[in-house]
C-alpha positions as CSV (number, residue, x, y, z in Angstrom):
1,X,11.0,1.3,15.7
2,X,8.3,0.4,12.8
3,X,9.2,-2.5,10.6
4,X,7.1,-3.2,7.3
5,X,7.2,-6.2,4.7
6,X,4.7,-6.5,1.8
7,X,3.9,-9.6,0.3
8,X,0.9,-10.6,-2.4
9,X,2.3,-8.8,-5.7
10,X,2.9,-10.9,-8.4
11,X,1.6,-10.7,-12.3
12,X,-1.6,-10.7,-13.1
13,X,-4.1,-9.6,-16.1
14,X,-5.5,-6.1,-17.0
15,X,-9.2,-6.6,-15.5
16,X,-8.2,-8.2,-12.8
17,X,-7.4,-8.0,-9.0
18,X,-4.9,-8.3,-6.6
19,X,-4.7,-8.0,-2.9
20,X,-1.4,-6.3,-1.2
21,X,-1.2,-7.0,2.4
22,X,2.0,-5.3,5.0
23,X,2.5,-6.7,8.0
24,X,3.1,-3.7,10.4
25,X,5.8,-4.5,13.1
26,X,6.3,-2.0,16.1
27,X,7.9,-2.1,19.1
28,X,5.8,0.3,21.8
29,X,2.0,0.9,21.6
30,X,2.8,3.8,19.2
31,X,-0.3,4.3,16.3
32,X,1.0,4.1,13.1
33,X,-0.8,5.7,9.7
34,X,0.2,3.7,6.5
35,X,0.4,4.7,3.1
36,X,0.9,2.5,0.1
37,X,3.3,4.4,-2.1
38,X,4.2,3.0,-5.9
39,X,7.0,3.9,-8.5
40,X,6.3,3.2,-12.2
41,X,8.8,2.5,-14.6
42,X,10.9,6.3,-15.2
43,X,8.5,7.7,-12.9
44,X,8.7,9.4,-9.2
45,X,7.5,7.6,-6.4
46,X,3.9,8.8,-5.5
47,X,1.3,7.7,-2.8
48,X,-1.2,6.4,-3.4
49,X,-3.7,5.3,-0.9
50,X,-3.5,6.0,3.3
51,X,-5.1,4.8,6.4
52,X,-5.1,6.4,10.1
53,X,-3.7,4.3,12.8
54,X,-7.3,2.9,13.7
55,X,-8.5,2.7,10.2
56,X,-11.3,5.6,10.3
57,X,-10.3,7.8,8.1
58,X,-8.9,7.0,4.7
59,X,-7.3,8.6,1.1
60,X,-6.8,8.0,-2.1
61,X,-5.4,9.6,-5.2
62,X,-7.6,10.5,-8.0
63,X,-5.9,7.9,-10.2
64,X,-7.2,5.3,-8.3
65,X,-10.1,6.5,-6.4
66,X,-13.3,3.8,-6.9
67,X,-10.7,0.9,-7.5
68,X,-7.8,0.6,-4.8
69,X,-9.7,0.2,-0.9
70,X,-7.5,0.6,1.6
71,X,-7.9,-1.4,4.9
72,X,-6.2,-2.8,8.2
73,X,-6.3,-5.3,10.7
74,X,-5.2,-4.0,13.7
75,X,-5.3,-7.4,15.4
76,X,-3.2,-9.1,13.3
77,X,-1.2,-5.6,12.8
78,X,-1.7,-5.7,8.7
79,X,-3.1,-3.6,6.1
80,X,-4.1,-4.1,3.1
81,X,-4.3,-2.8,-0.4
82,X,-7.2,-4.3,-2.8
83,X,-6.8,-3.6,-6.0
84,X,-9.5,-4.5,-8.8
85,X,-10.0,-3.7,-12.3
86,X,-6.0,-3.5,-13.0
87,X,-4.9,-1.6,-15.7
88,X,-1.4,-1.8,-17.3
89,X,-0.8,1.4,-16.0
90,X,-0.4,0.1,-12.4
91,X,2.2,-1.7,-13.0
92,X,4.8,-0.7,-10.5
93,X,6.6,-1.4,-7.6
94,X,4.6,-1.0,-4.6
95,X,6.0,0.3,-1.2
96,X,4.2,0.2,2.4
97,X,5.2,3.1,4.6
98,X,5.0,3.8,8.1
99,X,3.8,7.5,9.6
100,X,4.4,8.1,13.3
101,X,4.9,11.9,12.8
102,X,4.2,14.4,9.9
103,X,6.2,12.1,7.4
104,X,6.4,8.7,5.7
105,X,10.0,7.8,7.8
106,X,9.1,3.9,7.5
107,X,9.7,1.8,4.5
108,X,9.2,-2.2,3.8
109,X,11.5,-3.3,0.8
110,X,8.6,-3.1,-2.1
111,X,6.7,-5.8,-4.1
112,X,6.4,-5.8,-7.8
113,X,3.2,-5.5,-9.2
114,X,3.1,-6.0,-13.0
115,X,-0.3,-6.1,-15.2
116,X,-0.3,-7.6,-18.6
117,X,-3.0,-6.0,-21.5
């Protein structure tokens, strides 16, 4: 029903930025919220970052509130995940997820983001 695939993570330098972007694929006019989850090294998976359906209303966790904006592009059915001042800390594997209902049932395949000090 929703399909998701990540692309722009890569290696880059603590200081520095990155742009995730997830193309968002669905097959009725259903609105989807996204979330950007990410999994560090021996940790759980946590989210990070969320955006409604039409973009008005977003979230962030505290460990990344003031440097990670969340966005989308409805017409071109992608969000996006900026990230700026990296630390080594965020190095992780990113996930894009899809909410139709109460829960996160919609997963793309993840993109490696890995910052060196």
């Amino acid at each position: 029903q929703v399909q998701l695939v990540e692309s722009g993570g890569g290696l880059a330098q603590a200081g520095g930025s990155l742009r995730l972007s997830c193309l968002v694929s669905v097959r009725t006019s259903i609105s989807v919220a996204v979330g950007w989850f990410r999994q560090a090294p021996g940790k759980e998976r946590a989210l990070i970052a969320a955006i409604s359906g039409t973009g008005g209303s977003t979230w962030y966790a505290d460990s990344v509130k003031g440097r990670l904006h969340i966005s989308r592009d409805n017409a071109k059915n992608t969000v996006f995940l900026q990230m700026n001042s990296l630390k080594s800390e965020d190095t992780a594997v990113y996930y894009c997820t899809g909410r139709v209902g109460a829960e996160y049932d919609y997963w793309g395949q993840g993109t490696q983001v890995t910052v060196s000090s």
